[in-house]
C-alpha positions in Angstrom: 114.0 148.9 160.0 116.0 152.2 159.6 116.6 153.8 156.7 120.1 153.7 157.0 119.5 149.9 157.2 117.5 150.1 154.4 119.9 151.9 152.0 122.5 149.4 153.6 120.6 146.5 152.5 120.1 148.1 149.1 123.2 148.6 148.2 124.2 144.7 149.8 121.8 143.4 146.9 122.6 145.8 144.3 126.0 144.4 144.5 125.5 140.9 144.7 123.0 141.5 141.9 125.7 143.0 139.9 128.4 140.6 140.5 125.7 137.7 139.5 124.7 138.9 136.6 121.2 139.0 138.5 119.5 142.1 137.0 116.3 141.3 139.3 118.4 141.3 142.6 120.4 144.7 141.5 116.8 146.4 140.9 116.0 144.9 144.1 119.0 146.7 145.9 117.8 149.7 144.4 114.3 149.7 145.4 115.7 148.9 149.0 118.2 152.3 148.7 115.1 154.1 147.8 113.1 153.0 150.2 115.8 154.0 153.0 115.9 157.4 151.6 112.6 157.8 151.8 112.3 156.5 155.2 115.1 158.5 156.4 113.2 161.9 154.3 110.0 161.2 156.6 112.0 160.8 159.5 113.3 164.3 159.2 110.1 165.8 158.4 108.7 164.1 161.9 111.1 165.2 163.7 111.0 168.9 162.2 107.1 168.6 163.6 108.1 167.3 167.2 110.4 170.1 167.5 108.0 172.7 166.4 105.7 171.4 169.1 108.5 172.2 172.0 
């Protein structure tokens, strides 16, 4: 999955978690944003290598 998907998700279950009352589901949602940040950090940092290669 993409990070943007990722964050996406996140913030999908942080919402759900907060309109339930659901404290495990919103810190759920926010693992999920952090991990599409992440994912979307590493992805830059790839493609800064790949271009340095050209």
């Amino acid at each position: 999955m993409s990070g943007a998907f990722d964050k996406l998700k996140g913030k999908a279950k942080e919402a759900a978690g907060k309109a339930l009352n659901d404290d495990s589901l919103k810190n759920k949602g926010k693992a999920d944003q952090v991990k599409g940040e992440v994912k979307k950090a590493a992805g830059k940092v790839k493609d800064s290598f790949n271009d340095k290669d050209k």
